[in-house]
CHARMM-style PDB file with segment names, atoms N, HN, CA, C and O in Angstrom:
ATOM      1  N   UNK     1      -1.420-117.059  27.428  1.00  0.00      PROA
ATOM      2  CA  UNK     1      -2.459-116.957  28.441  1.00  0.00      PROA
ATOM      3  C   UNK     1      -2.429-115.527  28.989  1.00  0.00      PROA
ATOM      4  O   UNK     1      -1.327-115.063  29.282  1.00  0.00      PROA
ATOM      5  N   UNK     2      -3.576-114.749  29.166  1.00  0.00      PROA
ATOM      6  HN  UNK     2      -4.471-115.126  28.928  1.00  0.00      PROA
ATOM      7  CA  UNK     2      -3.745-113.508  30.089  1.00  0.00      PROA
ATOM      8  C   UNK     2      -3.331-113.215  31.271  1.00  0.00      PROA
ATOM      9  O   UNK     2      -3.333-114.001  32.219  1.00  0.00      PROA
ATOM     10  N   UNK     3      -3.005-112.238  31.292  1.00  0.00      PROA
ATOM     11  HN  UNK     3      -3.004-111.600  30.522  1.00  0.00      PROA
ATOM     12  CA  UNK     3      -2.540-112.174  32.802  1.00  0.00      PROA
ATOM     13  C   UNK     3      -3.902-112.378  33.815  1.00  0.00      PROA
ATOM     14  O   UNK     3      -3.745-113.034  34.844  1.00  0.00      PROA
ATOM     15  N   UNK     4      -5.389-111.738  33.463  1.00  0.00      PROA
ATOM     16  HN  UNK     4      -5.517-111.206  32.627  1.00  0.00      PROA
ATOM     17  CA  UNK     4      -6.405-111.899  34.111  1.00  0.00      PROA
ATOM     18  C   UNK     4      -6.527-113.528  34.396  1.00  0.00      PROA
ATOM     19  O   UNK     4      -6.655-114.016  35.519  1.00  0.00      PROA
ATOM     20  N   UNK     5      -6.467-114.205  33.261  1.00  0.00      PROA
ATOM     21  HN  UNK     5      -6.364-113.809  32.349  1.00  0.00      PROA
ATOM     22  CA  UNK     5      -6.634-115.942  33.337  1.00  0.00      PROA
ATOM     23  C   UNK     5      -5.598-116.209  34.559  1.00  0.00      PROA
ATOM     24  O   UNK     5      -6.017-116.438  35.693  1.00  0.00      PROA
ATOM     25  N   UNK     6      -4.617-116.177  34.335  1.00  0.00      PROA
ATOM     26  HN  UNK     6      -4.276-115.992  33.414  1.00  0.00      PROA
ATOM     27  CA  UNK     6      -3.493-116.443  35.274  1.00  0.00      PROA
ATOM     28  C   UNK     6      -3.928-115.881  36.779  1.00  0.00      PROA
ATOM     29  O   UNK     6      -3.441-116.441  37.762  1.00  0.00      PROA
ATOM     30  N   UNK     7      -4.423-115.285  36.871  1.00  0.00      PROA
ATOM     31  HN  UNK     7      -4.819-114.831  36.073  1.00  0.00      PROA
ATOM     32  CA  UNK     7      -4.976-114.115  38.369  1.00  0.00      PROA
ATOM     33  C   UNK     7      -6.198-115.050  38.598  1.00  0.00      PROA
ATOM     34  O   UNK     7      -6.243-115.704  39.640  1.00  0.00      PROA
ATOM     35  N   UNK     8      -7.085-115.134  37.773  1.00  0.00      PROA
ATOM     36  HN  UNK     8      -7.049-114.603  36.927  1.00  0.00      PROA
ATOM     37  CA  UNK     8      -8.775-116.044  37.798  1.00  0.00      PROA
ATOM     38  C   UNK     8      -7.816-117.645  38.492  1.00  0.00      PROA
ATOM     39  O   UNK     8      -8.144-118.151  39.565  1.00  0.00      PROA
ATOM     40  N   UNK     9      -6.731-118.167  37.673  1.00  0.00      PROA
ATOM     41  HN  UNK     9      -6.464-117.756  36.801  1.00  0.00      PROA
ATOM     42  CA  UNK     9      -6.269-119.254  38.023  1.00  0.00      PROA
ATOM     43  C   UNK     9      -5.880-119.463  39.592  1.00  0.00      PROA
ATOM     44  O   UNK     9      -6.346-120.298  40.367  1.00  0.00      PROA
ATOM     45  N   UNK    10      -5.056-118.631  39.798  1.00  0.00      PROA
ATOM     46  HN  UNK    10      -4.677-117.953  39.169  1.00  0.00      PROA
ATOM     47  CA  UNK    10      -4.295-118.509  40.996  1.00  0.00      PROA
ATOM     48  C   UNK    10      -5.624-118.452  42.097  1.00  0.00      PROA
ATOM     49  O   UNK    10      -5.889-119.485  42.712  1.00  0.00      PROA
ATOM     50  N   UNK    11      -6.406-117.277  42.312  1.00  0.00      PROA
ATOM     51  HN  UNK    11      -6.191-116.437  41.812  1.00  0.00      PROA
ATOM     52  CA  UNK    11      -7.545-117.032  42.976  1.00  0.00      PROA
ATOM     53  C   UNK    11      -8.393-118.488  43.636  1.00  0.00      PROA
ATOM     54  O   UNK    11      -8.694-118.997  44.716  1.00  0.00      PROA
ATOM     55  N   UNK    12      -8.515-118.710  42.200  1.00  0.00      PROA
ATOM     56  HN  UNK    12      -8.270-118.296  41.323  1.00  0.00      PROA
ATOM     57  CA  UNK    12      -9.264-120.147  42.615  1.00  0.00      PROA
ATOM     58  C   UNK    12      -8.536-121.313  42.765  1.00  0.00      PROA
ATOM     59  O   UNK    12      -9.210-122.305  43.041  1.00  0.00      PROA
ATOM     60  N   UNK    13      -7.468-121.446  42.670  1.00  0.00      PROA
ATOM     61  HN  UNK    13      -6.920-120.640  42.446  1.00  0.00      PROA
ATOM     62  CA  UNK    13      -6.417-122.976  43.503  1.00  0.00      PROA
ATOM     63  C   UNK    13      -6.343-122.264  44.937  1.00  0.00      PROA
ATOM     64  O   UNK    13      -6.965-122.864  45.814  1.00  0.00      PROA
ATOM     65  N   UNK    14      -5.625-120.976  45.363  1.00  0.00      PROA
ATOM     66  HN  UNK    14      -5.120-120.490  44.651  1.00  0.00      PROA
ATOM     67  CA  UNK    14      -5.741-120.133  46.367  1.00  0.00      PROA
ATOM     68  C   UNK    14      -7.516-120.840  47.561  1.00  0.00      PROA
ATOM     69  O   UNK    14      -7.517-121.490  48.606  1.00  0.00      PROA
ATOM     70  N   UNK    15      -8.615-120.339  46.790  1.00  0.00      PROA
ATOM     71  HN  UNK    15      -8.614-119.811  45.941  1.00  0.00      PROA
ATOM     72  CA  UNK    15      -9.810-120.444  47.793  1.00  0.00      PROA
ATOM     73  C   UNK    15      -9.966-122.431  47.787  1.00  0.00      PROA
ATOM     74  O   UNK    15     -10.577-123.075  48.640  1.00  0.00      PROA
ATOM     75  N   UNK    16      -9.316-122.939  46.734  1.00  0.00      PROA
ATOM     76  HN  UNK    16      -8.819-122.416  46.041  1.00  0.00      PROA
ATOM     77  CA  UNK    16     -10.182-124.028  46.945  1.00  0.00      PROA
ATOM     78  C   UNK    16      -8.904-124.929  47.942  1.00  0.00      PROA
ATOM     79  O   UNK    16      -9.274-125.989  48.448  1.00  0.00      PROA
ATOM     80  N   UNK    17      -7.795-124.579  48.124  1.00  0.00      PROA
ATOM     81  HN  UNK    17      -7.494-123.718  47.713  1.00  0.00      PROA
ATOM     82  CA  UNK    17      -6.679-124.739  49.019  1.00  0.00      PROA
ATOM     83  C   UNK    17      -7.329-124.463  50.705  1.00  0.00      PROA
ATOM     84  O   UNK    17      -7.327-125.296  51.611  1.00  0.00      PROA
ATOM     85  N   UNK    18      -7.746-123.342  50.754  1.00  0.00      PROA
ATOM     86  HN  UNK    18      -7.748-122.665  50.017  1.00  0.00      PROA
ATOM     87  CA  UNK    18      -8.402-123.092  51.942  1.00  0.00      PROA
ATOM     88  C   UNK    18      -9.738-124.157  52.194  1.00  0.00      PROA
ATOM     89  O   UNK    18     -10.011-124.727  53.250  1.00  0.00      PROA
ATOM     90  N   UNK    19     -10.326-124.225  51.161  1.00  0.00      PROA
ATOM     91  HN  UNK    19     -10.105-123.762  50.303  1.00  0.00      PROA
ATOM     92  CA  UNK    19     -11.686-125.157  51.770  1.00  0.00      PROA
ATOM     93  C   UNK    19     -11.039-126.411  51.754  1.00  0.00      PROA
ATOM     94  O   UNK    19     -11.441-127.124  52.674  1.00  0.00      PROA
ATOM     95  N   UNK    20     -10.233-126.906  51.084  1.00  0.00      PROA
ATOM     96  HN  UNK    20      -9.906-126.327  50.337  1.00  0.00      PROA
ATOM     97  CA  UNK    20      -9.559-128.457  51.272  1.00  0.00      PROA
ATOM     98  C   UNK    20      -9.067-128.216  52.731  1.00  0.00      PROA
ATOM     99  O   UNK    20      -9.671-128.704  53.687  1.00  0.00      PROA
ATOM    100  N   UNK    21      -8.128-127.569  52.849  1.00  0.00      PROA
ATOM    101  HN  UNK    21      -7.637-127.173  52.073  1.00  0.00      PROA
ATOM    102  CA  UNK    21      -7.621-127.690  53.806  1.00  0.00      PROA
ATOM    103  C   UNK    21      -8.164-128.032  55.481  1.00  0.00      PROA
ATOM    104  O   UNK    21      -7.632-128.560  56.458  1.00  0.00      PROA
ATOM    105  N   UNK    22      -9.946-127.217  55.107  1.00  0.00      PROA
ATOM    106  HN  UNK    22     -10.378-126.788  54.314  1.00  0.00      PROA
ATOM    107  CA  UNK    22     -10.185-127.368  56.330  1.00  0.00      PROA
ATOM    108  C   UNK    22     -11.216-128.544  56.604  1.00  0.00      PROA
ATOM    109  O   UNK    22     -11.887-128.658  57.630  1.00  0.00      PROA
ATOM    110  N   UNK    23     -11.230-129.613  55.238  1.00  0.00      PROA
ATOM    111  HN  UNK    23     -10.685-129.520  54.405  1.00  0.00      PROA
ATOM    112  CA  UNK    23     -12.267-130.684  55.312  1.00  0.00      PROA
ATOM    113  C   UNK    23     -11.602-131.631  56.137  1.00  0.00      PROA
ATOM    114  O   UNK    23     -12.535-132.163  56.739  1.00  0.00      PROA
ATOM    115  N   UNK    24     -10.500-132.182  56.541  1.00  0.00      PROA
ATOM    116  HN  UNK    24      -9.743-131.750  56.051  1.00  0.00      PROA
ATOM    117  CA  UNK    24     -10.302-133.032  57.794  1.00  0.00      PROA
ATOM    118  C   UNK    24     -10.364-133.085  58.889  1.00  0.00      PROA
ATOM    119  O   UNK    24     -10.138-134.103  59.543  1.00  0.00      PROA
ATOM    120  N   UNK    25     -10.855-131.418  59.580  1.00  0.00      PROA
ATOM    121  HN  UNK    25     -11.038-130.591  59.049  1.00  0.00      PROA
ATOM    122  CA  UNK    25     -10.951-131.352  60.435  1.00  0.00      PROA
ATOM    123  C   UNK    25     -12.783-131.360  60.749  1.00  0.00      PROA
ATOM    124  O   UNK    25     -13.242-131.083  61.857  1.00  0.00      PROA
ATOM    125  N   UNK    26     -13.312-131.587  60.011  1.00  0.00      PROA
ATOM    126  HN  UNK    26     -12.939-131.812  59.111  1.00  0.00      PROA
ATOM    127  CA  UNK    26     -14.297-131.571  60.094  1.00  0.00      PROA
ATOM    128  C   UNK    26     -15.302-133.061  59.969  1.00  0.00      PROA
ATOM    129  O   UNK    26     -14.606-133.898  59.393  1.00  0.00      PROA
ATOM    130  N   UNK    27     -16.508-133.577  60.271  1.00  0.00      PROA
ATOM    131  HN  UNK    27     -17.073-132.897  60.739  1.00  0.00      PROA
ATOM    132  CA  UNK    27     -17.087-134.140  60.646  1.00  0.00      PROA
ATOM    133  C   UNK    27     -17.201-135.330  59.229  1.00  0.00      PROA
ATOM    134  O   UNK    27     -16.923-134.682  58.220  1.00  0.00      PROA
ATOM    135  N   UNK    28     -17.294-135.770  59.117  1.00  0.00      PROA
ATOM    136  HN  UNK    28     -17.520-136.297  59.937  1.00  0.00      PROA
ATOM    137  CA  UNK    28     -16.873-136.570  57.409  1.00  0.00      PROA
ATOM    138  C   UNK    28     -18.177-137.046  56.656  1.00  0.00      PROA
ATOM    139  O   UNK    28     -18.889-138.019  56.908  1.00  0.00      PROA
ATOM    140  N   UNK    29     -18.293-136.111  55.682  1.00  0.00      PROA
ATOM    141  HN  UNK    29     -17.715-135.321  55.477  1.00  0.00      PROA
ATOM    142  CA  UNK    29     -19.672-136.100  54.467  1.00  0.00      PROA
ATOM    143  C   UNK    29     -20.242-137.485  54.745  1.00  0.00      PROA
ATOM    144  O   UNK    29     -19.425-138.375  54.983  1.00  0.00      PROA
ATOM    145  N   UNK    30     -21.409-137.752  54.745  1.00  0.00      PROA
ATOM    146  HN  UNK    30     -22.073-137.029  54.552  1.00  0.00      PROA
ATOM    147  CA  UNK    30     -22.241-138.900  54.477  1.00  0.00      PROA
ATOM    148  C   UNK    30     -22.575-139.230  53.192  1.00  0.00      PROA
ATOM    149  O   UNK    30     -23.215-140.257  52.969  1.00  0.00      PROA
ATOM    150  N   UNK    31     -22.196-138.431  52.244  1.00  0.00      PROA
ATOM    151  HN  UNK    31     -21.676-137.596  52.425  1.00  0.00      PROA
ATOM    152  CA  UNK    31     -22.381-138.625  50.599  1.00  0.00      PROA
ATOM    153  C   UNK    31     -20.881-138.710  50.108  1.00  0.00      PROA
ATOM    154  O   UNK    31     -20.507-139.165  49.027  1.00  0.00      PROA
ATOM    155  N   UNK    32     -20.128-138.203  51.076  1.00  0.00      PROA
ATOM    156  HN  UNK    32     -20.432-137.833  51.954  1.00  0.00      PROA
ATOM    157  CA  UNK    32     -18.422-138.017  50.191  1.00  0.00      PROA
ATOM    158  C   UNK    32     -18.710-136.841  49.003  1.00  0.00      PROA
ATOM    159  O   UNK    32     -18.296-137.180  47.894  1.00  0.00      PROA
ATOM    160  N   UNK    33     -19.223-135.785  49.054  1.00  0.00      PROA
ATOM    161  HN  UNK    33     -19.560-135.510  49.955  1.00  0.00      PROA
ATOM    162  CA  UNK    33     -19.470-134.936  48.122  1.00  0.00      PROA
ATOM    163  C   UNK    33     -19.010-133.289  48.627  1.00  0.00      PROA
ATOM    164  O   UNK    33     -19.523-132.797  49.631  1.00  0.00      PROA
ATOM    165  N   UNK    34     -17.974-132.525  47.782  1.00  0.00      PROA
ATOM    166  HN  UNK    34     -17.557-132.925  46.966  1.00  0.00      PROA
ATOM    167  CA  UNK    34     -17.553-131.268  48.510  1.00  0.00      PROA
ATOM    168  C   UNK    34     -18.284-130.252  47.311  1.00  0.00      PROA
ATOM    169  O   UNK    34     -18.024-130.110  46.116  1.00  0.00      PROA
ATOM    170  N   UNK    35     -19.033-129.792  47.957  1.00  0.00      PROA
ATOM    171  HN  UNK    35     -19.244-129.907  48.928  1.00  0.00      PROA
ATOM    172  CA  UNK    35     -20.068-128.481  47.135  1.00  0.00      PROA
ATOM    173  C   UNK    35     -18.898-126.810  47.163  1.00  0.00      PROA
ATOM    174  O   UNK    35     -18.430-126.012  47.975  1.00  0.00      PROA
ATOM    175  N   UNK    36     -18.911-126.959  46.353  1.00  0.00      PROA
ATOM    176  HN  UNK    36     -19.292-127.607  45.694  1.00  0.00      PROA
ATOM    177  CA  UNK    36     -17.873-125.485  46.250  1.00  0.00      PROA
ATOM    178  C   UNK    36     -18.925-124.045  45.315  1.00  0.00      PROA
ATOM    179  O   UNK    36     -19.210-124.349  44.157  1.00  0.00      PROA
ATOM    180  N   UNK    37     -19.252-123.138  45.622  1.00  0.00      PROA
ATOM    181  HN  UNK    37     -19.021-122.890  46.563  1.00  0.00      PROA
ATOM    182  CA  UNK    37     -20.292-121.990  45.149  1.00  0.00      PROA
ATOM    183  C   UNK    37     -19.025-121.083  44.686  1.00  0.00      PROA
ATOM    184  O   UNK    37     -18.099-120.758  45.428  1.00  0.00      PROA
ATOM    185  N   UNK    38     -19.152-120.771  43.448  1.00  0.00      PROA
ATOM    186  HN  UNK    38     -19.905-121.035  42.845  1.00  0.00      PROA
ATOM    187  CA  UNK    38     -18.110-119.753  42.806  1.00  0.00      PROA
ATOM    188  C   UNK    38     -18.986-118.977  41.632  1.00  0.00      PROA
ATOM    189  O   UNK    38     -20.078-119.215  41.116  1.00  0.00      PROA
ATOM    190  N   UNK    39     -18.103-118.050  41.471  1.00  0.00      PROA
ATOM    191  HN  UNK    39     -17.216-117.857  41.890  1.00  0.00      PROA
ATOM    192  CA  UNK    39     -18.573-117.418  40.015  1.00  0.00      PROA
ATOM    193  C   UNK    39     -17.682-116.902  39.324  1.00  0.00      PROA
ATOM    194  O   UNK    39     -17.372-115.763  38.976  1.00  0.00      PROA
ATOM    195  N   UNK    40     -17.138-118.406  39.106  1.00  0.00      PROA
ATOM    196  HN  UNK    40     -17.390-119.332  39.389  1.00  0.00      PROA
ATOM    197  CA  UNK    40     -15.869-118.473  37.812  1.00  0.00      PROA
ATOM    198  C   UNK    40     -16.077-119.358  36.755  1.00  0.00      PROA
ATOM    199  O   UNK    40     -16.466-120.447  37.176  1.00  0.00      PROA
ATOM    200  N   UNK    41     -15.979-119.313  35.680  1.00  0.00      PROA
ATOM    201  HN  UNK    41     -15.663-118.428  35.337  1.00  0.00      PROA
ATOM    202  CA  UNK    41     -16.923-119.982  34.443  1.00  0.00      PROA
ATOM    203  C   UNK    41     -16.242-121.609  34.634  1.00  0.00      PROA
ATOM    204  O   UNK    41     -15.121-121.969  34.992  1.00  0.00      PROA
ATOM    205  N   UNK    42     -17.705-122.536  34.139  1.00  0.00      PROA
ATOM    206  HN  UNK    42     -18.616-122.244  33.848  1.00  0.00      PROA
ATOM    207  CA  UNK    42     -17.056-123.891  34.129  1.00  0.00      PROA
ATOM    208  C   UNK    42     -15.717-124.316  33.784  1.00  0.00      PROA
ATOM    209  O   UNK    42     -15.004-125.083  34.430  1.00  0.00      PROA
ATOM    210  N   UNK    43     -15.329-123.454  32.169  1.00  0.00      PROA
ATOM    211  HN  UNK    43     -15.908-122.831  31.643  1.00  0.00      PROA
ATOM    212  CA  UNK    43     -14.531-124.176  31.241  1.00  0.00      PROA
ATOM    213  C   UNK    43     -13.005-123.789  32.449  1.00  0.00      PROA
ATOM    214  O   UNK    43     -12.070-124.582  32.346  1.00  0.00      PROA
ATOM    215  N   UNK    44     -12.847-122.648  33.475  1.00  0.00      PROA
ATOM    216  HN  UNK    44     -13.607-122.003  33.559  1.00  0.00      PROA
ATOM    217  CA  UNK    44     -11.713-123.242  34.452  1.00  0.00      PROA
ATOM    218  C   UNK    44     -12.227-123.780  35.310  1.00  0.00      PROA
ATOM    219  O   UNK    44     -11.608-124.843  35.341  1.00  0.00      PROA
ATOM    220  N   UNK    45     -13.394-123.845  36.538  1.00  0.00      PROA
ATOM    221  HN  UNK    45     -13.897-122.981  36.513  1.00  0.00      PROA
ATOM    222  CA  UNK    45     -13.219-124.900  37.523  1.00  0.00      PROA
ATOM    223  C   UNK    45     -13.939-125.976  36.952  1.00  0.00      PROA
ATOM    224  O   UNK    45     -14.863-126.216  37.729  1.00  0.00      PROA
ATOM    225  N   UNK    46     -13.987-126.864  35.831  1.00  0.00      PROA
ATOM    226  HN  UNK    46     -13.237-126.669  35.199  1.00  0.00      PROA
ATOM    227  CA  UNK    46     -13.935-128.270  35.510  1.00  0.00      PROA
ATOM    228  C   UNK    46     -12.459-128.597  35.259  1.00  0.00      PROA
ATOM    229  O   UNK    46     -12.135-129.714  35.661  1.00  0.00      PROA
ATOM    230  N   UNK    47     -11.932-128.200  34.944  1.00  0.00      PROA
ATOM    231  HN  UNK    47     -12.195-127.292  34.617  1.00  0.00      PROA
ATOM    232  CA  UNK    47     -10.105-128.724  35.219  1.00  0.00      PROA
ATOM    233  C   UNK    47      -9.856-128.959  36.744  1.00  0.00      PROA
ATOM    234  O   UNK    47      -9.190-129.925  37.117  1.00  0.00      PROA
ATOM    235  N   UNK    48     -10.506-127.889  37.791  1.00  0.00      PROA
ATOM    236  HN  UNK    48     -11.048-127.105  37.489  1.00  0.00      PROA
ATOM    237  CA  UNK    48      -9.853-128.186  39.857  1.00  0.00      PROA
ATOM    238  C   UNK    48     -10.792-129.500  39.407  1.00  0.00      PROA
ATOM    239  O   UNK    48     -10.376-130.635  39.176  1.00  0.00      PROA
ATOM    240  N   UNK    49     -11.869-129.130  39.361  1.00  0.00      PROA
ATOM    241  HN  UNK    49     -12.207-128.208  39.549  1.00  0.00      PROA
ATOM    242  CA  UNK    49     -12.860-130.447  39.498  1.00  0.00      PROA
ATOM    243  C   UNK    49     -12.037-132.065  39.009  1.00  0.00      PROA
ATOM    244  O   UNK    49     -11.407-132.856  39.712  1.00  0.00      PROA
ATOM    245  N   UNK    50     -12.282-132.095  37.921  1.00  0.00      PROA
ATOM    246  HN  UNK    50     -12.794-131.452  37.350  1.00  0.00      PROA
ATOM    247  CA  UNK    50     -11.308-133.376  36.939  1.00  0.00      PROA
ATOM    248  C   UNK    50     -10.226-133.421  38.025  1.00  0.00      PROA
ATOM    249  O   UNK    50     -10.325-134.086  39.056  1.00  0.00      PROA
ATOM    250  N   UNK    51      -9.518-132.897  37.799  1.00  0.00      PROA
ATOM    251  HN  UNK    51      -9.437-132.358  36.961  1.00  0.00      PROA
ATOM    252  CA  UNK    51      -7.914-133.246  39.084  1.00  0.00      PROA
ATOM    253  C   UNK    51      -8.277-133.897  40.183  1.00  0.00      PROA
ATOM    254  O   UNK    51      -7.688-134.939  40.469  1.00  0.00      PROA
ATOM    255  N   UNK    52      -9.293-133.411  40.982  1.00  0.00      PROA
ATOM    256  HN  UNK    52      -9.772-132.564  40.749  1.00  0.00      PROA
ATOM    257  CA  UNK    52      -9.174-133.678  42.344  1.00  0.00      PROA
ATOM    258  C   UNK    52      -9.867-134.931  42.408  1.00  0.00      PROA
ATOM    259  O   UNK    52      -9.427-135.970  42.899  1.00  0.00      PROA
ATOM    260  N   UNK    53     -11.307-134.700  41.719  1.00  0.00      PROA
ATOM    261  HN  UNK    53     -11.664-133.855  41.319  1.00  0.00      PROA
ATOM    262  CA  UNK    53     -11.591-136.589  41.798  1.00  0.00      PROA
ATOM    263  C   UNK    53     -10.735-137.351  41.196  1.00  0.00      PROA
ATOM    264  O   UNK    53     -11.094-138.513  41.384  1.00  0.00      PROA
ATOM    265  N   UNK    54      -9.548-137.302  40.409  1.00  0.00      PROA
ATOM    266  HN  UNK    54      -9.256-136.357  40.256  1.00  0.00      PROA
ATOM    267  CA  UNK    54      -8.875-138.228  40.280  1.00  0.00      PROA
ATOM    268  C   UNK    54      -7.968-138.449  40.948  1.00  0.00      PROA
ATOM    269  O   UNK    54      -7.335-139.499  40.833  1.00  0.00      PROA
ATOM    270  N   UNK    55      -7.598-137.306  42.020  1.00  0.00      PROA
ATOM    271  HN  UNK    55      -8.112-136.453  42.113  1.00  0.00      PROA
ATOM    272  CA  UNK    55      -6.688-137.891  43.233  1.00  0.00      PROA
ATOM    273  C   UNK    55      -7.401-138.174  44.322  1.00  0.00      PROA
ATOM    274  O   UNK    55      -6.728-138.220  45.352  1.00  0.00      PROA
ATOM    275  N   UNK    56      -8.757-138.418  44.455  1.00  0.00      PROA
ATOM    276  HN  UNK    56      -9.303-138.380  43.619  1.00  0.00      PROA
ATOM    277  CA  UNK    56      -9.574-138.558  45.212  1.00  0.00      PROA
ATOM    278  C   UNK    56     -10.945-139.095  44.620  1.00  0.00      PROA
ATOM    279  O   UNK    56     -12.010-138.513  44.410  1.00  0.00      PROA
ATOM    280  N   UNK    57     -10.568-140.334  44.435  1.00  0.00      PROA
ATOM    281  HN  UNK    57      -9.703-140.806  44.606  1.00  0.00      PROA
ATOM    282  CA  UNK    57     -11.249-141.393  43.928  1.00  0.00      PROA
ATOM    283  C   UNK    57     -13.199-141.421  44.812  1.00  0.00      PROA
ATOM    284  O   UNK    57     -14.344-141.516  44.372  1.00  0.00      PROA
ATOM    285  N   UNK    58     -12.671-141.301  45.958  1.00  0.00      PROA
ATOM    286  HN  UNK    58     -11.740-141.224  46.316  1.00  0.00      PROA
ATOM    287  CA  UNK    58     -14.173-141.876  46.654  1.00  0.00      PROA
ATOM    288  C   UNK    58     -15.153-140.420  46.972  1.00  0.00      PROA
ATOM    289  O   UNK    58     -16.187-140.444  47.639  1.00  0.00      PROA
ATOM    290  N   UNK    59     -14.568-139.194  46.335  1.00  0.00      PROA
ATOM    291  HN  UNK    59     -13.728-139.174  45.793  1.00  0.00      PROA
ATOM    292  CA  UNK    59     -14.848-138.209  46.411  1.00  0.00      PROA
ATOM    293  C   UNK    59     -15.207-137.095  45.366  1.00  0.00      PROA
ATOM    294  O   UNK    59     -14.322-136.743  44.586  1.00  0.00      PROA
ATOM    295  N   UNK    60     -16.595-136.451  45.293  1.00  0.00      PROA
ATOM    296  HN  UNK    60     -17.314-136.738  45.926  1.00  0.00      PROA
ATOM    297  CA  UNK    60     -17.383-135.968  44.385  1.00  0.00      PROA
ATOM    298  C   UNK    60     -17.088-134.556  44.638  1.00  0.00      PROA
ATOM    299  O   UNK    60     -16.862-134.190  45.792  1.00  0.00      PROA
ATOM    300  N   UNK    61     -17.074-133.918  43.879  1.00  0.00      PROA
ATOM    301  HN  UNK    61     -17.258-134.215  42.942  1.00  0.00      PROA
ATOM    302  CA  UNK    61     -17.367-132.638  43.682  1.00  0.00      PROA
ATOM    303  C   UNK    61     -18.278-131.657  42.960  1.00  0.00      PROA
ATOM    304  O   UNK    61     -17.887-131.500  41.803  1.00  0.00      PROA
ATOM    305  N   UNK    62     -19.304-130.982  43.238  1.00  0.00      PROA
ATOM    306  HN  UNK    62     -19.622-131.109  44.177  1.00  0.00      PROA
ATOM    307  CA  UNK    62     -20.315-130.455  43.051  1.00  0.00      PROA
ATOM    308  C   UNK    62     -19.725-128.788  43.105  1.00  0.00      PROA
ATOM    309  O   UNK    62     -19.088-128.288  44.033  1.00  0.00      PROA
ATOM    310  N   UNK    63     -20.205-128.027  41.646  1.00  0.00      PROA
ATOM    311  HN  UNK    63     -20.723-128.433  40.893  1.00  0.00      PROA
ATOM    312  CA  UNK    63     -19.409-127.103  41.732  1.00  0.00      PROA
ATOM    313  C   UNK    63     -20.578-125.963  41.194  1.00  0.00      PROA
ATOM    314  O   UNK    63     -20.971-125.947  40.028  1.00  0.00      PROA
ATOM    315  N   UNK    64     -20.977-125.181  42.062  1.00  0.00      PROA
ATOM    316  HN  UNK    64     -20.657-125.193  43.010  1.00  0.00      PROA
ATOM    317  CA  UNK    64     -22.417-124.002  41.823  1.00  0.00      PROA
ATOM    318  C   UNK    64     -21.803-122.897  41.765  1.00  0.00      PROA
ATOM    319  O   UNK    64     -21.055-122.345  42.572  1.00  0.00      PROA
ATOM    320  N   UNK    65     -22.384-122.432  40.148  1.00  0.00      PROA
ATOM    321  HN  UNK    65     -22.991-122.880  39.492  1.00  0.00      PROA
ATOM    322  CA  UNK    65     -22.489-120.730  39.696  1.00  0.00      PROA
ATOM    323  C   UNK    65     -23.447-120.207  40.441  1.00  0.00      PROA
ATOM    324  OT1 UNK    65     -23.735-119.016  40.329  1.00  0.00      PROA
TER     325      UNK     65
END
C-alpha cells in the first residue's frame, strides 16, 4: 500500500471520527441518515461506509463527491 493511500486512509477515519463524534450531541435525524460530502474516491469511503452500517444497523449513510 502507498504511503499517499495510507495518509488518504488516516485523513478520512481522522474527519469522519470528528463528525461521529459530534452526532449525539445533537438533535436525532428523522430519517436515521448521516450525509458525509468528501472528495475521496468511492472505492475508499465505501469500506467507512460498509463498516459503520454494520455496527450501526438502524443507520444510513449517504456519502457525496
Amino acid at each position: 500500500m502507498s504511503t499517499r493511500r495510507i495518509v488518504l486512509q488516516a485523513v478520512l477515519a481522522f474527519s469522519a471520527s470528528i463528525v461521529l463524534a459530534g452526532l449525539p450531541v445533537q438533535a436525532p435525524a428523522a430519517d436515521n441518515k448521516v450525509v458525509i460530502v468528501t472528495s475521496f474516491p468511492k472505492d475508499l469511503t465505501g469500506k467507512f461506509k460498509t463498516e459503520f452500517e454494520k455496527h450501526h444497523p438502524g443507520i444510513t449513510v449517504e456519502i457525496l463527491n
